[in-house]
N, C-alpha and C positions, 0 to 999 in steps of 0.2 A: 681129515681130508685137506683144509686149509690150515695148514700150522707155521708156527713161528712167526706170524706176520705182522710183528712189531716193527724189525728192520727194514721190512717190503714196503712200506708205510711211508716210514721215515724218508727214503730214499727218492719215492713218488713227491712226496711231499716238498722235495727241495728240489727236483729234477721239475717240477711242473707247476710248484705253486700252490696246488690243492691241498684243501687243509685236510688233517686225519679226522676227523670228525665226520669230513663228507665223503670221505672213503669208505670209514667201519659202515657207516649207512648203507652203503654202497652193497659191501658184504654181508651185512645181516638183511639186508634185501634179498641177493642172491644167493643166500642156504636156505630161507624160506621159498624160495622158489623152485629151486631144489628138488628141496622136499613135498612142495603139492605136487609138482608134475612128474617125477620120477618113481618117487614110491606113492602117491596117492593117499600121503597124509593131508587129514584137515581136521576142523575142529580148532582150538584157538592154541596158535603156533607162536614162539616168540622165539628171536636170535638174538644172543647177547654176546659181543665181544668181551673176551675173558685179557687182558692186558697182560696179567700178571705171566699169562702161559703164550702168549700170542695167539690164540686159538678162538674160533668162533665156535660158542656152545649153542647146540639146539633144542627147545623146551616144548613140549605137547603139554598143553592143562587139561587135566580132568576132575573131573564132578566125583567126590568121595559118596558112592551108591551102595544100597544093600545088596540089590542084586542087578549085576552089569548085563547092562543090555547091548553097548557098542564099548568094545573095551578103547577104542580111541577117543571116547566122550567121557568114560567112565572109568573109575576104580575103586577096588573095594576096600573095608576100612580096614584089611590085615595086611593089605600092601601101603596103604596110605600111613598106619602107622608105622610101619617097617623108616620111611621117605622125611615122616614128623612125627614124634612121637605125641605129640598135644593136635593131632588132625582129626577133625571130628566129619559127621556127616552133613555132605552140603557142601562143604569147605573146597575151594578148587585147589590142587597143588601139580607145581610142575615138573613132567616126568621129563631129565634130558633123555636125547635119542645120541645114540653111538651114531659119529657122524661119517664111520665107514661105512656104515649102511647104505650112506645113498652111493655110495661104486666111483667107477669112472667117469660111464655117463651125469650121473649126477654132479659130478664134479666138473666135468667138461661145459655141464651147462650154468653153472656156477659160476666158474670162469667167466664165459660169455657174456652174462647180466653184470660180471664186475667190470669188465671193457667197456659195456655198455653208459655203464653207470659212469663210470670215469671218465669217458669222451663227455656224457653231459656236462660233469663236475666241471670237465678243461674248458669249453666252451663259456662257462657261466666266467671263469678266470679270466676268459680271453674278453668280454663282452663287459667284463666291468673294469679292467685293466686300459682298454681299446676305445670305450667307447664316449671318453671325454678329450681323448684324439681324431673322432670324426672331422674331417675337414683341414687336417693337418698334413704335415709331410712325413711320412716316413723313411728312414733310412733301412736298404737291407743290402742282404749279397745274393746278385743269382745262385738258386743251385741247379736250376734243370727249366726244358722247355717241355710241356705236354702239351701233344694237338695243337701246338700252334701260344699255347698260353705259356705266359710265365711262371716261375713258382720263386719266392723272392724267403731268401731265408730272414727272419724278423730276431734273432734268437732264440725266444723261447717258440714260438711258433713260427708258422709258415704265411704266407699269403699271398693273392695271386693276379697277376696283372693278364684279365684276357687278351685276346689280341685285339677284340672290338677298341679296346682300353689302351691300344699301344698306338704309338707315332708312326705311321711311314717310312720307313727309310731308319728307323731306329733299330739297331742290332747287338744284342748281348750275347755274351759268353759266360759258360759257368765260372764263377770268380769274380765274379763283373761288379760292381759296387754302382747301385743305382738308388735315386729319391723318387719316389711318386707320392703323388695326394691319395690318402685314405678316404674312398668315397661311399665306402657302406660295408657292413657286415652284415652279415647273411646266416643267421641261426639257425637256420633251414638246412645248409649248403651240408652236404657228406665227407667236403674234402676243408680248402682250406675256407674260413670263415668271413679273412680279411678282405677286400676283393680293391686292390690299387690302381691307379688310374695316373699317363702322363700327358693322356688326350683330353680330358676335362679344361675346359676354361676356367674353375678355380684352382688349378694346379700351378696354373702364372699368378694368378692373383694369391698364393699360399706365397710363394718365394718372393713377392715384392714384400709381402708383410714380414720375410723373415730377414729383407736386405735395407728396410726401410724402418728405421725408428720412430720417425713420425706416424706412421701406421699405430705401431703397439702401443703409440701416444694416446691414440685417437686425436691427432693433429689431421692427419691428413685420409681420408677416407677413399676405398676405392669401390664407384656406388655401381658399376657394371664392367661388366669384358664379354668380349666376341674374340673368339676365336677360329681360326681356319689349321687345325695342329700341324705344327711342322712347316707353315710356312709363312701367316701373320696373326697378328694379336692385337685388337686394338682394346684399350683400357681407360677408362672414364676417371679421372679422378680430382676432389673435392677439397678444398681446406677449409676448417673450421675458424682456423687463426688469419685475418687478415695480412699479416707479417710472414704468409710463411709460401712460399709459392708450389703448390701442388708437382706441378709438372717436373720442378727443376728438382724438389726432394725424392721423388722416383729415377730422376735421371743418375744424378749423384755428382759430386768432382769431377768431370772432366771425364761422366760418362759411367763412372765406378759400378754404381748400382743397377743401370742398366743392363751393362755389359757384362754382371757376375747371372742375370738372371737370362739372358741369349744365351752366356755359354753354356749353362743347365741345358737351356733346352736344344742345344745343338745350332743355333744360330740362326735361328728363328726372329724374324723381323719384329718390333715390338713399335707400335705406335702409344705414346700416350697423350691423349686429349683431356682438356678441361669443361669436367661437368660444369651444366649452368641448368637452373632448376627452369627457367626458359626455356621449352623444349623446339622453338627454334632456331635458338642460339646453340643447342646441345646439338643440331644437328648437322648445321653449321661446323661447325666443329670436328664433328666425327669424320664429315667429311672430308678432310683433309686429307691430304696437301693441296686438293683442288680448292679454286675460289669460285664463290658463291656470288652469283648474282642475284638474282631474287629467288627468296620464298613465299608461296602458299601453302599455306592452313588449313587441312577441311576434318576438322575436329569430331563429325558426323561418321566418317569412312578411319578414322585418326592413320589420317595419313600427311605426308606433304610432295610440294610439287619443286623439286627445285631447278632453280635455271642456271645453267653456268655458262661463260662465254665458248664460244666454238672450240679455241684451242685448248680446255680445260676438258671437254668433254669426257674424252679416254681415259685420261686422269682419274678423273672422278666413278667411272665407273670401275676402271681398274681393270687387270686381267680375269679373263672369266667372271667381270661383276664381281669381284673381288673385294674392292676397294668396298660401292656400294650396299654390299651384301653384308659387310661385317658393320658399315654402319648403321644398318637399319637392325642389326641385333642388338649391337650396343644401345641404341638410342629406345628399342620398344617401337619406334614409329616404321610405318609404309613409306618407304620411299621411291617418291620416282625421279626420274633425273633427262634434262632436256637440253639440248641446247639453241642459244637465243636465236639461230636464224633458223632452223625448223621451226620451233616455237611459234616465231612470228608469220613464217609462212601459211600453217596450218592452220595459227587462229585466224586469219584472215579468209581463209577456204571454209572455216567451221561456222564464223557469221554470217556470211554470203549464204551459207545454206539457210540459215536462222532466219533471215530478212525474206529469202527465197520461197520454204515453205508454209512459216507462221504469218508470213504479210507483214512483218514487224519494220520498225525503221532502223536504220543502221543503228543510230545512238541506245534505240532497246534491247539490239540485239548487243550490241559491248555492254551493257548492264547486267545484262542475263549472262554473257561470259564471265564477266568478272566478279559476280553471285558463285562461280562452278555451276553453273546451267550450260552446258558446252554441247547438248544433242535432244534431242525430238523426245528420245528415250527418258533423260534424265528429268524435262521438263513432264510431260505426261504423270511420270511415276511419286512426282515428288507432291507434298503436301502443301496443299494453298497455303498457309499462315507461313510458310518459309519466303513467301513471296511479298508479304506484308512490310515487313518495314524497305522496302527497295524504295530509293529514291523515283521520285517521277511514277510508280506504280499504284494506280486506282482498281477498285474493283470490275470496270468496264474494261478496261485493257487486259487484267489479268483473264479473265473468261471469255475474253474473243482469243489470247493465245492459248489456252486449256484447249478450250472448240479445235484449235486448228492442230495442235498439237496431238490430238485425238485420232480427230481426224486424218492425218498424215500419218502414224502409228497404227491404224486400219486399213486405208490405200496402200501400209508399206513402203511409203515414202518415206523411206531412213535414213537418218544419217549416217552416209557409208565415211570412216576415216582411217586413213592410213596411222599404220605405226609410225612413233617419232621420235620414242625414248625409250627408255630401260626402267624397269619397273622392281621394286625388291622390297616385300614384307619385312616383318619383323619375324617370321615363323619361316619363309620360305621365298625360293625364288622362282619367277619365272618370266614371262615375255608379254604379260598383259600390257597395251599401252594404251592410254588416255590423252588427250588433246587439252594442251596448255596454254596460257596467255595470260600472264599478271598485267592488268591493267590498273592504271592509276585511279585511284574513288578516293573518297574521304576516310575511308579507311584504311587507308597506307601509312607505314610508316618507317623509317629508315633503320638499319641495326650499324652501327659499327663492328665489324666481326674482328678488331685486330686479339682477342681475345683467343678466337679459332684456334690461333697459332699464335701464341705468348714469346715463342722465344726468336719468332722474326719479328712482330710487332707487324704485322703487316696492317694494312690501311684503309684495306675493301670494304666499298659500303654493301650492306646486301638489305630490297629491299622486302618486308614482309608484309604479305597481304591473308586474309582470309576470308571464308565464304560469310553464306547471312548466315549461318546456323553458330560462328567460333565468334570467341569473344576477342578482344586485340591484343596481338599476340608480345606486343611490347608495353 
């Protein structure tokens, strides 16, 4: 049935990697299978690859009986001697079967289970070859698009960049010489296994490590990336070495290393910012090219509020929230983003109500702002002990604004407050907006941000404030 397939072997074996050992397996699997489904042997079967003839031999064991009762279980001792001449009763010996016997079908289905068998074997190849390059780049050549995906030739295998996985505006042809980041394998998958990616945000962060020496150093670490694929990137990064400055070793000479990692990506804007383990200084930062004027802290919500001057506003939030949406990816943190004469306008509208409803005095109601108590709602819901260490706050005062705050939360006397700013998680975006006002306490404290931006040195103080609940933030 299956003959000569010592060369068939050999040839698998260098075409694909697979070793002979997991191949014969492979085969003496699929003639035992063969043979239970086609001819309806059973009873204890064995397949032994014969080397010598290339040929796969198939063995039926039988029970040396007096008198046969299943002769597929059984043989008698004038055939068993015929087989061994020292065979006695009891003794099991194996009878081969002519392996024409199982036909065509049998052979067709033989086949099948060795395809079968052999896609696994490749798979196991690809998966232990593949999978200490997770996270890496690969080099391949288009050879074809299906439905919209790519199919990227690797050499010995294939793998496949979906189009969820592709850049906008990025277009190949067959021939095409393309890198992407290896982002998972899929042993699951029926077609190709490797599954490439040039939309991921570690696919920038892979080609700064492959443009950057100090990276492979571990001189210079890069601890986050945001990305927007295709058309900005912003990238956090850290040095270990006091002597070695982050920012400028990603940039390179006069640009080099930057510029080798744009043209990859097609010219793709690349912002790179200096991590600082200060997460309002790291936000500070992200934010750029805008300048910062004051930050709050509310470590409760972990979010911050920042303030920039008027003309910085657009800046800072960027097209389509652009700017600010990729910094509050980078950074982990909620950001919102305000500018100082809104700011000031509204928190002046938001005490007026404060003194308004609660009966409080102007100076308790800028206490309670400058706590993040900025509405009827927020005081009501929030827990007395947050209100304990307030300066000027006793428990007589605190429980006649509780009462009124209750109260007015019941009548529906709400704080009704206009939108004033731009609002952007770290998970998502949208238009939620909250009413700001850093006020000066003894909790303030000044940051120098020329850090932000290292390589103008710039000079902006920005100042940080945070609610009762965060600790101080510098």
């Amino acid at each position: 049935m299956i003959q000569d397939l010592n060369h068939v072997l050999e040839q698998i074996h260098k075409d694909k990697g697979i070793s002979k050992e997991t191949l014969i397996e492979a085969i003496e699997a699929a003639m035992l299978s063969a043979a239970r489904k086609q001819l309806g042997f059973y009873g204890d079967l064995e397949a032994q690859y014969n080397e010598e003839i290339g040929e796969v031999e198939l063995f039926q064991f039988k029970t040396v009986v007096e008198d046969v009762e299943d002769d597929q279980l059984e043989i008698t001792p004038k055939r068993a001697v015929e087989m061994d001449p020292e065979a006695q009763l009891g003794d099991s010996l194996g009878e081969k079967i002519n392996s024409k016997e199982l036909g065509r079908i049998a052979a067709q289905t033989a086949k099948q289970v060795i395809i079968q068998k052999m896609r696994d074997a490749e798979k196991d190849v690809i998966v232990e070859e593949y999978e200490e390059k997770l996270g890496q780049i690969l080099s391949g050549v288009v050879r074809r698009y299906e439905k919209g995906n790519i199919i990227v030739d690797l050499g010995k295998t294939t793998a496949i960049i979906y189009r969820r996985e592709q850049v906008d505006g990025e277009n190949y042809k067959a021939g095409d010489r393309v890198q992407s980041f290896l982002l998972e394998i899929d042993t699951r998958a029926r077609g190709q296994m490797l599954i490439l990616s040039r939309k991921h945000p570690h696919f920038v962060k892979a080609l700064f490590e492959m443009e950057v020496p100090e990276i492979a150093d571990d001189i210079v670490d890069i601890k986050s990336v945001a990305r927007d694929a295709g058309v900005r990137t912003k990238i956090a990064v850290y040095s270990t070495d006091s002597d070695v400055d982050p920012v400028g070793a990603c940039v390179g000479m006069k640009g080099s290393r930057v510029q080798s990692v744009v043209q990859e990506l097609r010219g793709e804007k690349i912002d790179i910012v200096l991590w600082d383990p200060d997460p309002a200084r790291f936000v500070c930062n992200a934010i750029a090219p805008a300048q910062v004027s004051k930050v709050i802290i509310m470590d409760n919500k972990h979010s911050m509020e920042v303030i920039v001057p008027d003309d910085q506003l657009s800046l800072a939030i960027g097209r389509k929230g652009q700017n600010v949406r990729l910094a509050a990816n980078l950074t982990g943190w909620n950001i919102d983003v305000f500018s100082e004469a809104k700011v000031e306008e509204m928190a002046a509208f938001s005490k007026g109500k404060l003194v308004e409803i609660l009966g409080i005095s102007e100076s308790l109601a800028t206490l309670l702002y400058a706590h993040a108590f900025r509405s009827v709602e927020e005081i009501a819901e929030a827990d007395k002990d947050e209100f304990i260490n307030m300066p000027g706050m006793n428990p007589e005062i605190l429980e006649e604004i509780y009462k009124n705050a209750l109260k007015a939360i019941e009548e529906g006397a709400h704080l009704e407050v206009e939108d004033i700013g731009v609002h952007h998680s770290a998970d998502e975006v949208d238009e939620d907006i909250d009413i700001n006002e850093l006020i000066q306490d003894p909790m303030e404290e000044e940051l120098e941000t020329n850090e932000a931006l290292p390589e103008k040195a710039a000079e902006t103080k920005v100042e940080i404030e945070e609610d009762s609940s965060t600790k101080n933030a510098v």
